[in-house]
C-alpha positions in Angstrom: 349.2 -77.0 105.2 345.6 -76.8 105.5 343.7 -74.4 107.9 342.2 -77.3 109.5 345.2 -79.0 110.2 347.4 -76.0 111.8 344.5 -75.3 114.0 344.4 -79.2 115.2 348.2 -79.2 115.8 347.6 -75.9 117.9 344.7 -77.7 119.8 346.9 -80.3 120.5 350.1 -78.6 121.9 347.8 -76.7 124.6 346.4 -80.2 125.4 350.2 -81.4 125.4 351.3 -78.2 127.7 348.0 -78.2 129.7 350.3 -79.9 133.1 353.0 -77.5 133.0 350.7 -74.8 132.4 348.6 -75.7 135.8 352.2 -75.9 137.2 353.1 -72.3 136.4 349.8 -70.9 137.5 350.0 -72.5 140.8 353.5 -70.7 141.4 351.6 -67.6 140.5 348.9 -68.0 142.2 351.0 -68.9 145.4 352.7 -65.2 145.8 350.8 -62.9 147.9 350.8 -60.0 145.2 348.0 -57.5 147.1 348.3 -53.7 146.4 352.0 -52.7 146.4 353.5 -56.2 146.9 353.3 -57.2 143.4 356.9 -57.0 142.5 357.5 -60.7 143.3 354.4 -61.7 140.5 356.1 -59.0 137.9 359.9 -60.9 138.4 358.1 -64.4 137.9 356.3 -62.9 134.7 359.9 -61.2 133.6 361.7 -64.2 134.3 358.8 -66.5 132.0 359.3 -64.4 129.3 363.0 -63.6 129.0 363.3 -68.1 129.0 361.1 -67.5 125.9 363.4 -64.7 124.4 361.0 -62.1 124.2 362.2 -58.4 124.7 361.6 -57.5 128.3 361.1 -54.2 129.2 360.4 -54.0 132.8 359.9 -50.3 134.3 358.6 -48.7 137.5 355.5 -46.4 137.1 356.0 -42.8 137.4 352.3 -41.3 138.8 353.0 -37.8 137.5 353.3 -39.4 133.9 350.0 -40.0 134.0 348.3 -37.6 135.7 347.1 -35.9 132.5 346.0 -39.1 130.6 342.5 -40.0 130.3 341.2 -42.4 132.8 343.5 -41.4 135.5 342.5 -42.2 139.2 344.6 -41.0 142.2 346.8 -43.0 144.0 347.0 -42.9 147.3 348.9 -45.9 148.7 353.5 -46.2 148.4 353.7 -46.2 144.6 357.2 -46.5 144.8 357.9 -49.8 143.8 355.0 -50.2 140.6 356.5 -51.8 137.7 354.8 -52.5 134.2 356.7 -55.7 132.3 356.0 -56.1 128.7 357.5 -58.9 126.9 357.5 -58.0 122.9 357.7 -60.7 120.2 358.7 -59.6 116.6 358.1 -62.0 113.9 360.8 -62.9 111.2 357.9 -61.4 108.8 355.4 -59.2 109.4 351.8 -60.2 107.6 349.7 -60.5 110.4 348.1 -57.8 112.8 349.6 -56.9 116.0 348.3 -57.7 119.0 348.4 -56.8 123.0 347.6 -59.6 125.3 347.3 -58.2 128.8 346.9 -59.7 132.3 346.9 -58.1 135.6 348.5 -59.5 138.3 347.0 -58.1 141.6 345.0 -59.0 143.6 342.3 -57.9 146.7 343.0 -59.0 150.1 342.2 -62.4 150.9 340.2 -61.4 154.5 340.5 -63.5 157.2 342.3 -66.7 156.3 340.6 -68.9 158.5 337.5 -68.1 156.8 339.1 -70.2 153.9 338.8 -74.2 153.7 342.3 -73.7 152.3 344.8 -70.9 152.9 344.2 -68.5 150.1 348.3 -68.5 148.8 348.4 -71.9 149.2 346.6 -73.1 145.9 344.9 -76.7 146.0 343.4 -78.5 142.8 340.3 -80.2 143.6 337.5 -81.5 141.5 338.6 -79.9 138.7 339.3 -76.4 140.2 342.1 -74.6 141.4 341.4 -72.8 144.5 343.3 -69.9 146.0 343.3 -65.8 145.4 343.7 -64.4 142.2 343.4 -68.2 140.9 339.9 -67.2 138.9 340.7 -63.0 139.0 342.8 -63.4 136.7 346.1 -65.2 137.1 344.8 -68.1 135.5 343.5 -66.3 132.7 347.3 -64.4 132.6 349.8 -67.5 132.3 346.9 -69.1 130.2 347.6 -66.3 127.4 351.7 -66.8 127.5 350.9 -70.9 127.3 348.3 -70.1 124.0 352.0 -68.5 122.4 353.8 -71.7 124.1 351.7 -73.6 122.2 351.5 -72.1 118.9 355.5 -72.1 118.7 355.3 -76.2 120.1 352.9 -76.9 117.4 355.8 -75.5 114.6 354.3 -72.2 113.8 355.3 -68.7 114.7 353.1 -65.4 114.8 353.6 -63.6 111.9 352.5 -60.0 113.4 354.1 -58.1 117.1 352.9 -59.1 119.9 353.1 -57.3 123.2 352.1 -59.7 126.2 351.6 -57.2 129.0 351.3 -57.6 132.9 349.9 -54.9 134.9 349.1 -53.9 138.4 346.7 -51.3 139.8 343.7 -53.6 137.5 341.8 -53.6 140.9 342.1 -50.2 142.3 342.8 -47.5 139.8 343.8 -49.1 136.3 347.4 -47.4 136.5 349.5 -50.0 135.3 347.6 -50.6 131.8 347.9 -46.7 131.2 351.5 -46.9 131.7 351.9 -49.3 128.9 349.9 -46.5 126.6 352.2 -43.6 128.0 355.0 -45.9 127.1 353.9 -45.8 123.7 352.9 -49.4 123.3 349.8 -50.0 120.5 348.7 -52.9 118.3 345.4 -53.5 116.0 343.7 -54.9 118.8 344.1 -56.0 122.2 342.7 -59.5 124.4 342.2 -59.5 127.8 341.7 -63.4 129.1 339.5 -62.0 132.8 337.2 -64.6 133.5 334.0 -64.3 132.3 332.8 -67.4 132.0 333.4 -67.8 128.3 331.4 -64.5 127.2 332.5 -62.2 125.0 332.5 -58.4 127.4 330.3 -56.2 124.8 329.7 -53.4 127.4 331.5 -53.2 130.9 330.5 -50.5 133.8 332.7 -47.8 134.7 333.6 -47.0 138.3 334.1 -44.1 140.8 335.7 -44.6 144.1 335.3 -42.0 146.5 335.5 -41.4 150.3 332.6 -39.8 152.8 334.4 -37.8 155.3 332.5 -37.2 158.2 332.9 -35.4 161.5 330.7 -35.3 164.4 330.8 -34.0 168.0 332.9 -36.3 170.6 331.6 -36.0 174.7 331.5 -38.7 177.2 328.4 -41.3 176.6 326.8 -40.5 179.5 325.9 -37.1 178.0 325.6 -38.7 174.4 322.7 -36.7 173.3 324.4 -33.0 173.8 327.1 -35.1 171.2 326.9 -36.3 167.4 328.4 -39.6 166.3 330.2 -39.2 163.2 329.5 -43.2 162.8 326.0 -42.9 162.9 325.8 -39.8 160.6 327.6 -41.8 158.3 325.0 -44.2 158.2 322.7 -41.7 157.5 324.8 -41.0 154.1 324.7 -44.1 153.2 321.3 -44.7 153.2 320.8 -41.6 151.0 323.5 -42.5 148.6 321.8 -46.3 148.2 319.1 -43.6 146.5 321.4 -42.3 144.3 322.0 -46.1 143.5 318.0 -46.6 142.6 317.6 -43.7 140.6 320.5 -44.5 138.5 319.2 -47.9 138.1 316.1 -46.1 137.0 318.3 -44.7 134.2 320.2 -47.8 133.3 316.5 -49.4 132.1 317.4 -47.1 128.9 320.6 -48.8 127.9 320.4 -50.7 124.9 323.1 -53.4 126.8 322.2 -52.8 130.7 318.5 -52.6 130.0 317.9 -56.5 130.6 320.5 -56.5 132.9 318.9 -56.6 136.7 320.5 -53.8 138.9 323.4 -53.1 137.1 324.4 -50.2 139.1 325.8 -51.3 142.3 326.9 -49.1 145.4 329.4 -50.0 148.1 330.6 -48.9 151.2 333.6 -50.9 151.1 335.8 -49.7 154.3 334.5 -47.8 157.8 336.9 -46.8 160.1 335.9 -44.1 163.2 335.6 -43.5 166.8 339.2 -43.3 169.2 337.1 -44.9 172.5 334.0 -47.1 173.1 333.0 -44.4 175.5 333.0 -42.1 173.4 330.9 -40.4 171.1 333.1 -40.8 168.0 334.6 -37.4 166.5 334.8 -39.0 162.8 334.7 -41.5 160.2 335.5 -42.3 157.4 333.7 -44.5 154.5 335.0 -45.8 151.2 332.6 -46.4 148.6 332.0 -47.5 145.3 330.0 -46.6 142.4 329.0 -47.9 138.9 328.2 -45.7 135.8 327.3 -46.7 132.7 329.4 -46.2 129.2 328.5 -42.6 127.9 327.9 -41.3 131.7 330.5 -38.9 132.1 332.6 -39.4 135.2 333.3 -35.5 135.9 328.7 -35.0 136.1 328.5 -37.8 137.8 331.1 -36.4 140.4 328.7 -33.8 140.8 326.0 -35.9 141.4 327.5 -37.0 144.0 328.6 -34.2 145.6 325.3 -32.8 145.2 323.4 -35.9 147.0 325.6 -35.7 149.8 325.0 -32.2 150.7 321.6 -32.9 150.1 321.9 -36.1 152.5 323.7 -33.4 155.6 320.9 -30.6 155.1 318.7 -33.3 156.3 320.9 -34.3 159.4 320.6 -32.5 162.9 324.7 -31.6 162.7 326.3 -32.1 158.9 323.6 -29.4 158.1 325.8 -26.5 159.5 328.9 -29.5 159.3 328.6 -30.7 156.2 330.3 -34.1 155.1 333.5 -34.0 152.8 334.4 -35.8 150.0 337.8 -37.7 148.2 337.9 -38.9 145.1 340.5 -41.8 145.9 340.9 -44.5 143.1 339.1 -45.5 140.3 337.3 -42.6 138.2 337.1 -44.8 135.1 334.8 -44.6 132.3 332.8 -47.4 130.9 333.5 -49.2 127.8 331.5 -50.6 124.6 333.0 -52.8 122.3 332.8 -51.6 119.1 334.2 -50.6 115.7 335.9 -54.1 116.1 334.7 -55.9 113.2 337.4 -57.5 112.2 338.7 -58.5 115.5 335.6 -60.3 116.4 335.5 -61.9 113.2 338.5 -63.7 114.1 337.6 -64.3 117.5 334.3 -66.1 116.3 336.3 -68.5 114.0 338.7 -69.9 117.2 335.2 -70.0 119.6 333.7 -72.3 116.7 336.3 -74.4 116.9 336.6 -74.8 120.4 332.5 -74.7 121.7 330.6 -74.7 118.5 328.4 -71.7 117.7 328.8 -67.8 117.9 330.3 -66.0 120.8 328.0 -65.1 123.7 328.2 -61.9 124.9 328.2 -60.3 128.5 327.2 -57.2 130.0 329.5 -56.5 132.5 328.4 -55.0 136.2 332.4 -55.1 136.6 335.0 -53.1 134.8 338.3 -54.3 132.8 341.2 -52.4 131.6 339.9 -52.7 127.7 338.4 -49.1 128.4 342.0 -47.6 127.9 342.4 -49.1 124.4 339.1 -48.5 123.4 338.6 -45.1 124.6 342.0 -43.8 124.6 343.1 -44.9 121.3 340.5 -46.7 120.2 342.2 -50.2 119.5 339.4 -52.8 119.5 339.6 -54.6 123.0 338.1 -57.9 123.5 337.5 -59.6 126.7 337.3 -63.4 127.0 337.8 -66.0 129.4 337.4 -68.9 131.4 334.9 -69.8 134.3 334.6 -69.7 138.2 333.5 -68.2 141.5 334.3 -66.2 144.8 336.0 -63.8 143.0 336.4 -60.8 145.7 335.5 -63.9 148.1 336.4 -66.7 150.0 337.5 -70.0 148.6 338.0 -68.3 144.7 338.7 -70.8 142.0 338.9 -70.6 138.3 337.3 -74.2 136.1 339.9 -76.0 134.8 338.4 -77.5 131.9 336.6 -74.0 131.1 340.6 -72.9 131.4 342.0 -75.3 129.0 339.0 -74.0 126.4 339.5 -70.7 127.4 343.5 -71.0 126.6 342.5 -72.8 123.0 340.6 -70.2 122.2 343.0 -68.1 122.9 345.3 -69.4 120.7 343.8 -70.1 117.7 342.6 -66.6 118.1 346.3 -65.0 118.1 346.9 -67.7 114.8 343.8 -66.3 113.5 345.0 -62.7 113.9 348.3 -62.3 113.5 348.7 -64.8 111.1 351.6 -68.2 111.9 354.0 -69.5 109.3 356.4 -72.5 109.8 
């Protein structure tokens, strides 16, 4: 059969499965799966695959298995319940090369829920969308990737290469779950990760540090605030420093042959405050989360330093962290960033699906976000692409993923896997 012709009987089938498709991302959009409530998400993706006879192997997550691997953040939440699932197809043949799709299934909290037009786990199409949390970031993008196999097997063809379709948890706080799948011993030639990004190709991708200002202060009544210090507003006074920190290494960024054009690629967050036992008070302490880009080639462990070194600097300044300094915890990701590259081949075969589907070559991104490609690429070097489908309020209220981008996103997807692993009848 011609090239032309398996490809247009692949296109077809995700046309044909497009409804049931939507279907199944609804249901998985619809369960609550936040940080360490994702085991209903990982039974529904166990479930999906064991009806397609893949080989399930469904596992929990062991933190002190991975303490010593590269990437590593610490976890401080209940890990007790983390699973992996990896469903593993093995063709009749092997001619192909083997390939990982992966898909996380958490997500952030939704915030309040009446700040919603809809209720976030309660997914609505409308106008093309589908609304609801984790819809965009990146369920969609997940079942989309198990539908590009549906369709390749509906169309008459099977993979002629292993394939590992992978979901993880811990994508959104610490990258845990994908590094299981590596101590686990799972590898292929390459690996594709559908996130969204608006049908770009991820070329370079920040790394992240999370870490946590602990501050203490001096409590006495308000009426004698001044003989006090509020740990609240010395942690402002941190923050303001560290959003210096955040200049100068956007100073340093302007050298980076990807994040040079990028404006302000280096982003800082305090993410979480909590302080103060009484509103009369001068508050004893408080805490502040935070987060932090780096770049690809910044080393996590000097950049630590940095900031460990900017906030001491930061209490020298102040009237009481100078002789009570600020702590800090390192408490979730301490990830690296990533550059595609050495991945010739697999982006060959990427750029002949994306033809096919929009016409032209493959746009790339530089991504102010980070993925779990960097374990592949960095820990074993397998070329990881990232590739996917368009839409908004990620993080935010009212997220949705395109649906039309999705269906693209999904073809792509699977004439990408024909393209790589190879399909026979």
């Amino acid at each position: 059969m011609k090239v032309d012709d398996v490809r247009q009987k692949i296109l077809d089938a995700v046309d044909a499965g497009f409804d049931a498709q939507l279907a199944t991302t609804r249901d998985f959009v619809a369960i609550p799966s936040t940080r360490g409530a994702e085991g209903p998400c990982q039974d529904m993706i166990a479930d999906l695959l064991r009806e397609r006879c893949y080989e399930v192997d469904d596992w929990h997550i062991h933190v002190d298995d991975l303490r010593d691997l590269r990437g590593f953040g610490p976890i401080e939440h209940d890990f007790s319940k983390a699973r992996t699932v990896v469903g593993t197809y093995r063709p009749a043949s092997a001619a192909g090369k083997s390939l990982i799709l992966q898909g996380h299934c958490d997500v952030v909290p939704a915030g309040p829920h009446d700040m919603w037009d809809t209720p976030p786990f309660s997914p609505v199409v409308r106008d093309g969308r589908m609304y609801g949390r984790g819809a965009c970031d990146m369920k969609s993008g997940t079942i989309g990737a198990l539908y590009a196999l549906d369709a390749i097997r509906a169309a008459g063809f099977q993979p002629t290469a292993r394939i590992h379709f992978q979901s993880v948890i811990e994508e959104e706080s610490t990258g845990l779950g994908a590094l299981s799948t590596l101590q686990r011993g799972y590898r292929a030639d390459a690996c594709f990760i559908p996130e969204p990004t608006s049908g770009k190709m991820v070329r370079s991708q920040v790394g992240v540090i999370w870490f946590r200002l602990k501050v203490r202060g001096h409590p006495v009544h308000v009426f004698e605030a001044g003989s006090g210090s509020n740990a609240i507003t010395a942690a402002y006074h941190l923050i303001q420093s560290l959003e210096q920190l955040e200049t100068e290494w956007n100073k340093r960024a302007s050298a980076d042959r990807h994040f040079g054009a990028v404006t302000h690629p280096i982003n800082f967050n305090p993410g979480i405050i909590k302080g103060g036992d009484w509103a009369s008070s001068v508050p004893a302490w408080c805490d502040v989360d935070c987060r932090i880009a780096i770049l690809p080639g910044w080393s996590v462990a000097d950049c630590q330093s940095e900031i460990l070194r900017h906030v001491a600097a930061a209490s020298r300044n102040h009237r009481f962290l100078a002789n009570n300094p600020a702590g800090v915890e390192w408490c979730g990701f301490l990830s690296e960033g990533y550059e595609l590259k050495e991945s010739v081949e697999a982006e060959a075969a990427f750029a002949k699906a994306y033809d096919v589907v929009f016409g032209g070559s493959v746009p790339e991104l530089a991504f102010t976000a980070l993925t779990d490609t960097r374990f592949y690429g960095l820990n074993h070097n397998i070329p990881s692409l990232c590739f996917g489908a368009s839409g908004a309020a990620m993080h935010g209220f009212n997220e949705y993923v395109d649906l039309e981008s999705l269906r693209k996103a999904t073809k792509t997807t699977a004439l990408f896997i024909a393209e790589w692993c190879g399909v026979e009848k």
